[in-house]
N, C-alpha and C positions, 0 to 999 in steps of 0.2 A: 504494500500500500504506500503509493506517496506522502512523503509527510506535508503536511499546509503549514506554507509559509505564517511564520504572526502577523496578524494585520498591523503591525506597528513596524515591522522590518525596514521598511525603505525609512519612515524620519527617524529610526535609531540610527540609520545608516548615516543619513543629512549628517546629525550631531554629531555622530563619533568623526567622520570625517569631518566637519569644522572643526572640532578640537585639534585634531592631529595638522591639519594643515596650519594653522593657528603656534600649537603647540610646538611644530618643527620651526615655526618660523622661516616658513617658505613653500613652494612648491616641491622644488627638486630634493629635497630633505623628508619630506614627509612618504611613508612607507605603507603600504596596505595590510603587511602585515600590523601596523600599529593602531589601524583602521582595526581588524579582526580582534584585534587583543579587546581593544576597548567596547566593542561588542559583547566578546565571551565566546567569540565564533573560530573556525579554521577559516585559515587566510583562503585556502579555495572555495568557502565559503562566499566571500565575498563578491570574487569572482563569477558565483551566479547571480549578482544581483548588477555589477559594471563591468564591461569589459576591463577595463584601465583606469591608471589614473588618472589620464585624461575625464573619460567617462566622470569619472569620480567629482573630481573637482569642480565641473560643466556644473553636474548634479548640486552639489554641494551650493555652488554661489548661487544656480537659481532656485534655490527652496530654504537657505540656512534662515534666513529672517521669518522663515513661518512653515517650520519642518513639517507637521501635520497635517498641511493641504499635501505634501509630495508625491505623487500615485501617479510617475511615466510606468508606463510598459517597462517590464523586465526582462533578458539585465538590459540596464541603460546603454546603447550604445556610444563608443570615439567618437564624440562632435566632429565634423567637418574642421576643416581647416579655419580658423577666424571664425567660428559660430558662439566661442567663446569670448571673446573680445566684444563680439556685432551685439550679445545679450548685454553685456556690461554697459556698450558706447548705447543701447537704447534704454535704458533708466537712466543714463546724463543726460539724456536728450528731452527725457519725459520731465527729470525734476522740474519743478517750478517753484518762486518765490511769489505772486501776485504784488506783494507788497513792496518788491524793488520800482513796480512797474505806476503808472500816473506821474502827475505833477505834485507838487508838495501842498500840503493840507493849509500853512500857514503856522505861525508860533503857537495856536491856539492846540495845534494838533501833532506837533514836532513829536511828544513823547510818545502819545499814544502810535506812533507812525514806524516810531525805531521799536517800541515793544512787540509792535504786532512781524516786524523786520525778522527781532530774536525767537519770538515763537515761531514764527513759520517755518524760520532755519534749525530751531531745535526738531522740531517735529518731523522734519524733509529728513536729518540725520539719524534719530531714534530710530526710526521705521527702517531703514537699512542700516544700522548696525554692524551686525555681523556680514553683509556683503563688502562693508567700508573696510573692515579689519583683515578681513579676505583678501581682497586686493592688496590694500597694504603690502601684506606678507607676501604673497605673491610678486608683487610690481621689479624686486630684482631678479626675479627667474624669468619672470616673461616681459620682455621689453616692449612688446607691443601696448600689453594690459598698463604699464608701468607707464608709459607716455600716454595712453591716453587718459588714464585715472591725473598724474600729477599735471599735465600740460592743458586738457581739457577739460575734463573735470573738478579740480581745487583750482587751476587756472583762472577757469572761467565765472565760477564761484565769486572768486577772490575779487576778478575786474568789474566785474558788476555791481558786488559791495561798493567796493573803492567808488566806482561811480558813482552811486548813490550816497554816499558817503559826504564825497568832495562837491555836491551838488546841492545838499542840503546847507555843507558848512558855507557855501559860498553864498548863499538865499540869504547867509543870517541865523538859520534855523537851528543849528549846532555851534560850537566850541568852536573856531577855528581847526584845522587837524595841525597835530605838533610833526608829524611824521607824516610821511608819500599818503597820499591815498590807497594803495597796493597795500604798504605795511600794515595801517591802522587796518585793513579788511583783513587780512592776516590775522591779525588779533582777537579781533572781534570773532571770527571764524574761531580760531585755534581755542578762546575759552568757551565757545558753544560745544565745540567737537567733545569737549574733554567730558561738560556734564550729560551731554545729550550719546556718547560714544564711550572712551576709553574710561570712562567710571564704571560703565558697566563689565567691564574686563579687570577691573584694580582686585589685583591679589588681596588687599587690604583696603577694602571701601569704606567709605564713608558713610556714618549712621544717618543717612536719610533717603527716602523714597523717591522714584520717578516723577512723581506730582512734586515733590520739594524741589526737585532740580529744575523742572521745568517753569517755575513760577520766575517770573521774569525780576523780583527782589530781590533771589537767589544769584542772578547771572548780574 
């Protein structure tokens, strides 16, 4: 008799493979057998559920932000050439801020206009997560994913900030900026990422919740 796969195998799979790619800190570092181990499974186990680590990976970055919906046909097949990168470069393509976009509300509405700036930007990064940290690790194994996550994607981020940024301060409606407009969007970016993203990876985090972080008093 065939044994029935558990219905939870593929998002055990997602996860253990996030961790280990994560945990290797890279693509070319991370091992399937370490995939298997952190299952409980034989490594040619796994193998009936992705060809490769290719396969694996593909998998991994499009379901790790929400393992539970993951249900492709089994085993996952080698992505094509570039169907890995084409998935990534269309979530940068889809993000949106709304509230970079309009003309400026007036001093009456300056605050309210950069809060709703930092929420949208914490929320756009929360919700991928672990696709952001994914990449990361990956970006020196695969140059492609790596240029287009830093050059286009936190690139593009960044100048649009900055735009809005140095657009506001020059209306009146902010501070002067002491620093590029680039840099300050830099900033601004790098301490959203940290409550909205790598807090939730801190070996040693900090005693407060998603809702804490996200309160724009917090950032």
């Amino acid at each position: 008799m065939a044994r029935t796969r558990p219905p939870t195998r593929t998002p055990d799979l997602v996860r253990a493979g996030a961790q280990v790619f994560l945990a290797a800190g890279g693509y070319h570092r991370a091992q399937i057998r370490d995939v298997a181990r952190a299952m409980g499974v034989a490594k040619g186990t796994v193998y009936l559920y992705v060809e490769s680590k290719a396969a694996l990976f593909d998998l991994v970055l499009r379901h790790a932000d929400d393992p539970d919906a993951a249900a492709p046909a089994l085993p996952v097949p080698t992505p094509a050439s570039g169907a890995t990168v084409a998935h990534v470069a269309a979530l940068v393509d889809a993000a949106a801020l709304p509230a970079l976009d309009g003309a400026p509300t007036g001093p009456a509405g300056a605050r309210d206009e950069l809060a709703r700036v930092v929420d949208q930007l914490f929320s756009l990064l929360h919700a991928h997560r672990w696709t952001i940290r994914l990449v990361n690790a990956a970006a020196a194994d695969l140059p492609e994913l790596g240029d287009l996550w830093f050059r286009r994607a936190r690139g593009g981020l960044n100048r649009a900030l900055g735009a809005w940024l140095a657009a506001r301060a020059a209306a009146g409606l902010h501070r002067p900026l002491a620093v590029p407009p680039a840099a300050a969007a830099r900033l601004v970016t790098e301490l959203i990422h940290w409550f909205a993203v790598a807090r939730c990876f801190d070996a040693a985090p900090d005693d407060f919740d998603t809702a804490a972080a996200r309160d724009r008093k917090s950032v």
